[in-house]
Backbone bond lengths (Angstrom), bond angles and torsions (degrees), N, CA, C in turn:
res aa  C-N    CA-C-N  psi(-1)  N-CA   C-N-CA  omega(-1)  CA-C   N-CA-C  phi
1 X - - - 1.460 - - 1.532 109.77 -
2 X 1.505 108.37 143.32 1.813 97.92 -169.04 1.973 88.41 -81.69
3 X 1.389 99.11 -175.58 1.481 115.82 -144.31 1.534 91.38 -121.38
4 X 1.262 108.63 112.46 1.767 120.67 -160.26 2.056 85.54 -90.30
5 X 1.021 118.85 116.97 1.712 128.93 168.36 1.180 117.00 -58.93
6 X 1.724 121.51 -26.78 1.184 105.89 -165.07 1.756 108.24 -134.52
7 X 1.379 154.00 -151.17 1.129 125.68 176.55 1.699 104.19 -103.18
8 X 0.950 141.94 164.90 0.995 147.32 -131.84 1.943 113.36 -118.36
9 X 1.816 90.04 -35.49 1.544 95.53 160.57 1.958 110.11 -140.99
10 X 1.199 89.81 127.79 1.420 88.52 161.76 1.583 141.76 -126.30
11 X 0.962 133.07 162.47 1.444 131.38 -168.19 1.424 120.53 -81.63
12 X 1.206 111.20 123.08 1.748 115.69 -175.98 1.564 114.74 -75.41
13 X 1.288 110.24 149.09 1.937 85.40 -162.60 1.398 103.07 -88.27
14 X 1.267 118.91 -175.34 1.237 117.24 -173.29 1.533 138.53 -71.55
15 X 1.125 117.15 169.67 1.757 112.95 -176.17 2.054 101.87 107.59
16 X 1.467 83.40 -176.60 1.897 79.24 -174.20 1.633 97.09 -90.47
17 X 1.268 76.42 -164.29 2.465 99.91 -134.52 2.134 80.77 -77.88
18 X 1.380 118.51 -34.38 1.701 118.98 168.65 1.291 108.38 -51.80
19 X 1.452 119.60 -24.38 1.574 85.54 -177.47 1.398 100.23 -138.94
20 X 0.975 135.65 -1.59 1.483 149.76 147.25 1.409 138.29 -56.36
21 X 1.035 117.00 -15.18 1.686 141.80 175.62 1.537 116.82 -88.64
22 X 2.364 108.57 -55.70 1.413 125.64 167.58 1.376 99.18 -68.43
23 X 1.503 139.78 -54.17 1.776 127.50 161.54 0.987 95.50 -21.88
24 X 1.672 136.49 -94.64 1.611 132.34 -129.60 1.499 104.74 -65.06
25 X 1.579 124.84 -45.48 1.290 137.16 175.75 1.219 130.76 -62.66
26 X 1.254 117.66 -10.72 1.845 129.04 161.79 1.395 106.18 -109.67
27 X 1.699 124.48 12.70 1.692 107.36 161.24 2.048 104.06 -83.07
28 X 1.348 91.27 141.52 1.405 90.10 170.57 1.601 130.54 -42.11
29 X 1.392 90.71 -54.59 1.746 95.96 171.67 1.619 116.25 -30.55
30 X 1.669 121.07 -57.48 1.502 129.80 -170.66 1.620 88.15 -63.06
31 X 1.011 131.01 -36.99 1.610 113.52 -169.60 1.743 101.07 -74.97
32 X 1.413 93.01 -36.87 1.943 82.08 -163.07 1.536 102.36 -81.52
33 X 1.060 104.53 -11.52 1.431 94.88 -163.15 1.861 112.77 -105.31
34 X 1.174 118.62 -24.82 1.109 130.02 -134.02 1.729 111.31 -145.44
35 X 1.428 118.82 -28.84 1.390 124.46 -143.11 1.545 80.73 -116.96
36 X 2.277 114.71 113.92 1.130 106.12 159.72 1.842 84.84 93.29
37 X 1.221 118.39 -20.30 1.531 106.03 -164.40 1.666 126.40 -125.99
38 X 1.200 108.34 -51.97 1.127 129.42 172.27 2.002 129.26 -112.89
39 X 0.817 119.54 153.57 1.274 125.65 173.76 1.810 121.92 -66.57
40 X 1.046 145.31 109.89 1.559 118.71 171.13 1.208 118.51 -133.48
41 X 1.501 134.22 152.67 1.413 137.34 167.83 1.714 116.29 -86.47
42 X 0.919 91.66 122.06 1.555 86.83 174.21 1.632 122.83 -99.00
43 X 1.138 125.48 124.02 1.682 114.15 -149.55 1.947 78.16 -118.44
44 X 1.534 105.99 117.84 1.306 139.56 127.45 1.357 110.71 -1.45
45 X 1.797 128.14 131.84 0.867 116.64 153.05 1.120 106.98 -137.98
46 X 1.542 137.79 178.59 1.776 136.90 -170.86 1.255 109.12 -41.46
47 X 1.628 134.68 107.65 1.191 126.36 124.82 2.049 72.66 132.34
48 X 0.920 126.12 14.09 1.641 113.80 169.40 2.101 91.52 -88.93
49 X 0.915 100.86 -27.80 1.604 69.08 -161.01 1.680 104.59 -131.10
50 X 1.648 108.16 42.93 1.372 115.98 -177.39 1.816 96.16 -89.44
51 X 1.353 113.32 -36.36 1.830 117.44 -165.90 1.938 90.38 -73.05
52 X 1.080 127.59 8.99 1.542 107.11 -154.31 1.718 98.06 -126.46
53 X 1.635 102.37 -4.56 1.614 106.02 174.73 1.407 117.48 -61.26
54 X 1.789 103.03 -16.03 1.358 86.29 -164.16 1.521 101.12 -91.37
55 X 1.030 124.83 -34.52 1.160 150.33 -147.62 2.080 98.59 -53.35
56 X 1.317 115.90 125.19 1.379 109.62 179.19 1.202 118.96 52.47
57 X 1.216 113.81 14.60 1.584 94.77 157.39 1.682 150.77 -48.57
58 X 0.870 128.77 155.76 1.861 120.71 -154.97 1.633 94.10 -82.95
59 X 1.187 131.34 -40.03 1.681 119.53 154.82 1.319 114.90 -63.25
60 X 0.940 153.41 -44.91 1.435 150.05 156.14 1.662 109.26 -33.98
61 X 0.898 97.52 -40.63 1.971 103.59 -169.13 1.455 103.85 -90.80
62 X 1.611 117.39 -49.33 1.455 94.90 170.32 1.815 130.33 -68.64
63 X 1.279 92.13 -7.60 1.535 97.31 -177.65 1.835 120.98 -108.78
64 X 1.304 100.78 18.86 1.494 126.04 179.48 1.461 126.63 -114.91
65 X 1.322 129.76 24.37 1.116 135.23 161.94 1.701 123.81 -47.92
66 X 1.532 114.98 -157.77 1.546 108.09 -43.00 1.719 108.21 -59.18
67 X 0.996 102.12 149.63 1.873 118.41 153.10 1.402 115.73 -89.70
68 X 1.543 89.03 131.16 1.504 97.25 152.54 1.918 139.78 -55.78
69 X 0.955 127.70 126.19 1.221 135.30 -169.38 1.263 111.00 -90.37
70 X 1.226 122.75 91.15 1.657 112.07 -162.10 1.776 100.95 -166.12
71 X 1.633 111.87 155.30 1.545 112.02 169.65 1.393 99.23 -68.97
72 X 1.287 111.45 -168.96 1.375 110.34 178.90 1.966 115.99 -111.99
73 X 1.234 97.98 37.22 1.408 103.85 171.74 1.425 95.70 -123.51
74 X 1.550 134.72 34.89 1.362 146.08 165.20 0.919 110.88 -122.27
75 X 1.610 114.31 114.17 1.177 122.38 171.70 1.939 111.92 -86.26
76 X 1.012 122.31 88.46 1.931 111.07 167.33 1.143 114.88 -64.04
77 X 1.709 102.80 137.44 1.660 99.56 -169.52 1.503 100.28 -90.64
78 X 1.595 129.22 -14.07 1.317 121.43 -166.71 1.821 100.36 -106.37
79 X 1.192 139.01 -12.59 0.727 130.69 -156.55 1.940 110.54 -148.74
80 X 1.346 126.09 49.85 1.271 131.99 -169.24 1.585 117.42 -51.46
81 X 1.134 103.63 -11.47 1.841 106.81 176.23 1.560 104.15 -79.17
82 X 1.339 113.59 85.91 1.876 122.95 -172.64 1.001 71.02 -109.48
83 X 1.470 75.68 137.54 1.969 122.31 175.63 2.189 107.77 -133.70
84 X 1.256 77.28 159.81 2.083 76.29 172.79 2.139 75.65 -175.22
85 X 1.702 80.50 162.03 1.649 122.37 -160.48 1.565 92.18 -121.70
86 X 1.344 95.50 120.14 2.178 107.19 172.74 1.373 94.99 -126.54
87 X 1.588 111.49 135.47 1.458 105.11 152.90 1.609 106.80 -108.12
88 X 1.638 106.56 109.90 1.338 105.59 171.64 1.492 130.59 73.10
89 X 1.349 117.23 -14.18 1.585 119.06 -178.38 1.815 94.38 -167.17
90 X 1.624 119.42 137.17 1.286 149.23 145.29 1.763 101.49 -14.18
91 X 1.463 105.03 -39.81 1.902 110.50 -175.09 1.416 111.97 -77.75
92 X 1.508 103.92 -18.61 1.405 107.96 -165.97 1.731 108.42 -99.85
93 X 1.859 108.37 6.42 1.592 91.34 -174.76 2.066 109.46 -58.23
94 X 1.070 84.40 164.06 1.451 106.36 156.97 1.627 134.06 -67.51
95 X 0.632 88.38 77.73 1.829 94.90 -174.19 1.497 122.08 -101.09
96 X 1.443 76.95 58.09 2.108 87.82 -175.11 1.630 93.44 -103.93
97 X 1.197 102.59 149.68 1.940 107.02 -176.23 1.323 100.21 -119.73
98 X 1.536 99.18 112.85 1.872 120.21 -157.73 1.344 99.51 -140.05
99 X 1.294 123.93 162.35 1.730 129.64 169.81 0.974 113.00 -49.28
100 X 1.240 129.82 -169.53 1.606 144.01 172.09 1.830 101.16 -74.57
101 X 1.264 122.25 137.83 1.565 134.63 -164.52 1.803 98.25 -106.90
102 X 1.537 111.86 144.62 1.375 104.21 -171.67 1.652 74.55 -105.60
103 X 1.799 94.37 -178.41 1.623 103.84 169.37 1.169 143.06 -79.41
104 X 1.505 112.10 19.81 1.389 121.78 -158.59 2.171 79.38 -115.58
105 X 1.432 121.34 -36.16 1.689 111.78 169.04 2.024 109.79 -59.03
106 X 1.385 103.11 -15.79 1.825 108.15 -167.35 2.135 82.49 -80.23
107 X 1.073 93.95 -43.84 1.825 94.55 -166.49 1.540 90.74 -70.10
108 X 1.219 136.85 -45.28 1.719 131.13 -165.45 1.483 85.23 -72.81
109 X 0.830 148.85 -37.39 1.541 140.92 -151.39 1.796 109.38 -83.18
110 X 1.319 96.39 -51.52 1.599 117.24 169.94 1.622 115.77 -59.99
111 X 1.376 115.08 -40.65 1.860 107.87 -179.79 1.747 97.46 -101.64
112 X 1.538 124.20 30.68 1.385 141.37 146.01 1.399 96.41 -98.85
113 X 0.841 158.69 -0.37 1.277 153.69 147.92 2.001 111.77 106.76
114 X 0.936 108.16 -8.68 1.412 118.16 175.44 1.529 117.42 -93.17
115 X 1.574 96.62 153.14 1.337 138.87 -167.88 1.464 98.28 -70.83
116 X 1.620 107.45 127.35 1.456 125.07 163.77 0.922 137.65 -80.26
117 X 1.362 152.60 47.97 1.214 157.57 -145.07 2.050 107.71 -63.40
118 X 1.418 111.58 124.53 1.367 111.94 165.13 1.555 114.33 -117.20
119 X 1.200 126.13 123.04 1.396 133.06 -153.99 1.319 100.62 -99.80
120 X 1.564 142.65 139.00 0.894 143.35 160.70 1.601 116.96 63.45
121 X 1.500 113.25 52.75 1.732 84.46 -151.68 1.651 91.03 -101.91
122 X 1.474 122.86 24.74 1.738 106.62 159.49 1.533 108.00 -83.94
123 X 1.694 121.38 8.66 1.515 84.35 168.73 1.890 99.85 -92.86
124 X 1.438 120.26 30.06 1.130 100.97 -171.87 1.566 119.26 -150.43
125 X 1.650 96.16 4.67 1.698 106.19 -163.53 2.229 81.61 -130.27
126 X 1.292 122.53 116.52 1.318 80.54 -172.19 1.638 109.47 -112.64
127 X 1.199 120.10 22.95 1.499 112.48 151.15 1.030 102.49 -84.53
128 X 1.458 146.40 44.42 1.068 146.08 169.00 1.522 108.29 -116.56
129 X 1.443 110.14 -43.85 1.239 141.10 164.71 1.266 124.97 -40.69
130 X 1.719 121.05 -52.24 0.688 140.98 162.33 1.470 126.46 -42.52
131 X 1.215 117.08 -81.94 1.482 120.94 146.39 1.164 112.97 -18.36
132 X 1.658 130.83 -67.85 1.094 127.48 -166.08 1.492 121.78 -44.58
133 X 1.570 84.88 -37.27 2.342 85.85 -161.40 2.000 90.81 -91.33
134 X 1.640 105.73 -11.49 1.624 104.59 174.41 1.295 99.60 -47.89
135 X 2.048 121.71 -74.32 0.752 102.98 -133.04 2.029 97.25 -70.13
136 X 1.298 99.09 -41.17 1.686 97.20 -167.10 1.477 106.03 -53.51
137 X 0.817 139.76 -21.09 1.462 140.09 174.65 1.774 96.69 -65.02
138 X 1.867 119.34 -53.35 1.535 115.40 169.79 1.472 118.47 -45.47
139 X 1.140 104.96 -55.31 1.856 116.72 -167.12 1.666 114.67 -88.58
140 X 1.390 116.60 -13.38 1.401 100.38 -178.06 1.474 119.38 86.00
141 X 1.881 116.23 5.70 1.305 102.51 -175.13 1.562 96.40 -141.82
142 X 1.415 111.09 -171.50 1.630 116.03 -161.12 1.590 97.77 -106.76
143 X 1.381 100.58 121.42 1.330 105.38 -163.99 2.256 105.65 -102.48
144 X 0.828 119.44 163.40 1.741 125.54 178.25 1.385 105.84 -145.78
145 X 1.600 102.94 119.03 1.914 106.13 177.30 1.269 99.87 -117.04
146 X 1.747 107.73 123.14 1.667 127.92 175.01 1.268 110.60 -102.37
147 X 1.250 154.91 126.97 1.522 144.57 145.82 1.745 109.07 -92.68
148 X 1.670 91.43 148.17 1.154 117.63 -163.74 1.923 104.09 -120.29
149 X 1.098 124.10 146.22 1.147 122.94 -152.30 2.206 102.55 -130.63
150 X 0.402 140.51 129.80 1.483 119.51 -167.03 1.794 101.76 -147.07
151 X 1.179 112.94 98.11 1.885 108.33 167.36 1.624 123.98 -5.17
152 X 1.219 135.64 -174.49 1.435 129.19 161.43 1.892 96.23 -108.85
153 X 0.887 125.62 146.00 1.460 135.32 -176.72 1.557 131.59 70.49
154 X 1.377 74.76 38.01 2.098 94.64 -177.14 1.885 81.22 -119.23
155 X 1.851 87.09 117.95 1.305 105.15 165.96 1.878 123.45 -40.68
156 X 1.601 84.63 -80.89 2.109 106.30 179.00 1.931 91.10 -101.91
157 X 1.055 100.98 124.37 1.319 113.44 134.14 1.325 147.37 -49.99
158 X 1.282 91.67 -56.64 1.650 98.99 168.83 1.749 118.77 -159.23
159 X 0.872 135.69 142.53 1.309 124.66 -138.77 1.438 103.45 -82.69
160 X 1.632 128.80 154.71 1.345 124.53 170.27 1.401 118.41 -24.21
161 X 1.401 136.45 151.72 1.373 122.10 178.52 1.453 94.05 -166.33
162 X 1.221 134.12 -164.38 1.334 178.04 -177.41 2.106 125.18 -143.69
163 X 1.237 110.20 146.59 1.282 85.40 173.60 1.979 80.96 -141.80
164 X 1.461 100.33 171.60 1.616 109.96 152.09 1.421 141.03 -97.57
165 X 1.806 97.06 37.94 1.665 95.22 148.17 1.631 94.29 -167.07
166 X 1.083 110.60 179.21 1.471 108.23 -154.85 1.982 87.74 -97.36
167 X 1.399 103.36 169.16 1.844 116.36 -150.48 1.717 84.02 -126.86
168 X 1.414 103.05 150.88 1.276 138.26 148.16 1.446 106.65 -102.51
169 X 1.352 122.52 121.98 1.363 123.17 153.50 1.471 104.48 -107.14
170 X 1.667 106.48 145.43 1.555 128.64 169.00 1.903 108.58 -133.63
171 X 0.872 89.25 99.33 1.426 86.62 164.77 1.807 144.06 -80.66
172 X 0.976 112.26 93.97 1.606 134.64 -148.66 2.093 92.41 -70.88
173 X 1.002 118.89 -40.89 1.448 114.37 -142.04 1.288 120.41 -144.29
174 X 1.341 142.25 59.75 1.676 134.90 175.56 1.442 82.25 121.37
175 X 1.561 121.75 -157.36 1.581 130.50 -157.76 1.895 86.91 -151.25
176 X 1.765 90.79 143.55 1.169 100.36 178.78 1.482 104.47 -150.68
177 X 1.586 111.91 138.67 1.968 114.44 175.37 1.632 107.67 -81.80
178 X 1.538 99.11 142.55 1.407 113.22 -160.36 1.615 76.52 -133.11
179 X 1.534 113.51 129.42 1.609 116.41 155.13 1.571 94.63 -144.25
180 X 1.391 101.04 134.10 1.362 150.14 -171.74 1.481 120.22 -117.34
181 X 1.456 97.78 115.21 1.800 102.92 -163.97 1.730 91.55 -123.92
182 X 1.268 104.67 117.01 1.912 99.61 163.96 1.228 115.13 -83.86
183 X 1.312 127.32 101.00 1.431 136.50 174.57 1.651 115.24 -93.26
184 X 1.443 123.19 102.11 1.152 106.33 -163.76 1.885 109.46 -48.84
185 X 1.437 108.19 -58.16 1.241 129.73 -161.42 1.694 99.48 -53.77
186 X 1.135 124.80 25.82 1.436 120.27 -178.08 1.689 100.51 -158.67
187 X 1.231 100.77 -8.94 1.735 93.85 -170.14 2.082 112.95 -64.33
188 X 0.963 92.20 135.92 2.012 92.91 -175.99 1.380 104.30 22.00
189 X 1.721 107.74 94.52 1.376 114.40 165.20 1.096 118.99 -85.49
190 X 1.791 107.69 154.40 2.035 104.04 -177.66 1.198 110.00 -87.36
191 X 1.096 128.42 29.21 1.840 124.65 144.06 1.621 109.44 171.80
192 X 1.171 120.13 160.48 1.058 137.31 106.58 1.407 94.50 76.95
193 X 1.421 109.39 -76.15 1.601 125.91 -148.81 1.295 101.61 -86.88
194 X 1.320 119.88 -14.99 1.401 120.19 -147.82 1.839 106.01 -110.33
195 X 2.146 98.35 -3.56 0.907 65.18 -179.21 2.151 115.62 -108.93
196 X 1.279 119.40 -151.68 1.163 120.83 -158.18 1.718 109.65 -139.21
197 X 1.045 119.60 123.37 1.887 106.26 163.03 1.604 102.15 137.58
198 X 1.642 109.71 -37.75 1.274 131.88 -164.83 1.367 123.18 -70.71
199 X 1.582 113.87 -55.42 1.433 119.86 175.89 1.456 104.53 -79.84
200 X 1.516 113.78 -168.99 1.332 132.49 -176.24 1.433 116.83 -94.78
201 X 1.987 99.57 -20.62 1.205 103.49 -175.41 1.239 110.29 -102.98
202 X 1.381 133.69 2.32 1.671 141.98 -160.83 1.206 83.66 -151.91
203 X 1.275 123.16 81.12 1.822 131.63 150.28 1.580 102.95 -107.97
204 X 1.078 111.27 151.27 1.612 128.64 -168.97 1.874 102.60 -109.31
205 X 1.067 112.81 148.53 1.368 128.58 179.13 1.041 125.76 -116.45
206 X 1.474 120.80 100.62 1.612 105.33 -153.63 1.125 121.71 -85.99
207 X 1.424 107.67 -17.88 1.564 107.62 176.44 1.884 109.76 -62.92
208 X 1.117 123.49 7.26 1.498 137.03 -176.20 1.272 111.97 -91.41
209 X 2.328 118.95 -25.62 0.979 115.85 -129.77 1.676 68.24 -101.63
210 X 1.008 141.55 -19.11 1.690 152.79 -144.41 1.555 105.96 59.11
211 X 1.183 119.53 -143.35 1.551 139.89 -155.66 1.893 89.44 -85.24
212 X 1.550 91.19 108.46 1.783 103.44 152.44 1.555 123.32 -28.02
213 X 1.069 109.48 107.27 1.787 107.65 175.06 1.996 107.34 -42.43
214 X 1.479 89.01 -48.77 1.900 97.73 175.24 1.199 99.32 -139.59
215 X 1.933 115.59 127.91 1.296 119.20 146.29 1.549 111.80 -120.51
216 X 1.473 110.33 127.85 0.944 96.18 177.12 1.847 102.09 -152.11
217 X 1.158 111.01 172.87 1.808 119.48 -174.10 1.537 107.95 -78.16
218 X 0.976 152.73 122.38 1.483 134.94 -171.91 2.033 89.83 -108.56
219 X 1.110 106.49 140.56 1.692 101.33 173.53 1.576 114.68 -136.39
């Protein structure tokens, strides 16, 4: 097994997940150690993630329409709650061009067994917001928060991938497996081309990737 340098999970300090998350991400350590580089868990402690129960909830979402129906390189000027439908892989979104969707198509979509995608949702959820301009206000860069919504008894979510910039995950709702492979030759590619998981013709195989740097349940 390769030889992880640094510890693998650490503890966010205290207070809620708004100001506790931009804390952990503007200590030097997360930059030297971690940022662009390594994988980490961040383990929760009392009162980080009591303000965040409410946040996206699946009654909240079916009863919050309409949404926009759109990929997420569409901006709607009347309707900023963009949504899109994946089954299982980035190749498989939905890219049908339809009206605005109420929340009762987010519930038909979900007991179809597919992934909910919410695009951009700090211009519209704003403890979400919060966080958001935390962390970029910590790091110095322009940050985008999506939530993803996934049934209970859907194996993969979404297929192995890569992206071009490094992710915060928070998990709001039920428990989900996260495995995380540091591949140098793929780590934050400079565009486009470089990356992998998404199309039909550049899908990744994970049993190729060997043993996950981190797998673990996030809840």
């Amino acid at each position: 097994a390769k030889q992880y340098p640094y510890p693998k999970r650490v503890r966010l300090p205290p207070g809620p997940l708004v100001r506790a998350l931009p804390q952990f991400v503007a200590r030097d350590a997360f930059r030297l150690k971690y940022f662009e580089k390594l994988a980490v868990v961040l383990q929760a402690n009392e009162g980080n993630t009591a303000p965040s129960a409410s946040i996206l909830s699946p009654e909240d979402t079916y009863s919050g329409g309409p949404y926009a129906f759109a990929s997420a390189e569409i901006d709607h000027p009347l309707f900023p709650k963009n949504v899109n439908f994946a089954r299982g892989s980035f190749a498989e979104l939905d890219r049908t061009d339809r009206p605005p969707v109420e929340g009762e198509e987010i519930r038909a979509a979900l007991d179809r067994g597919e992934t909910v995608f919410f695009n951009d949702i700090s211009s519209w959820e704003p403890e979400v917001a919060r966080v958001a301009y935390g962390v970029a206000d910590a790091l110095g860069l322009r940050t985008a928060a999506n939530a993803y919504m996934t049934p209970p008894g859907v194996s993969t979510s979404m297929a192995t991938h890569n992206d071009l910039q490094c992710t915060l995950i928070v998990q709001l709702h039920g428990a989900k497996r996260w495995r995380v492979w540091v591949v140098e030759g793929v780590m934050l590619p400079v565009d486009e081309r470089h990356i992998y998981g998404k199309d039909d013709n550049k899908m990744l195989d994970p049993a190729r990737l060997g043993e996950p740097d981190v797998d673990v349940v996030l809840r």
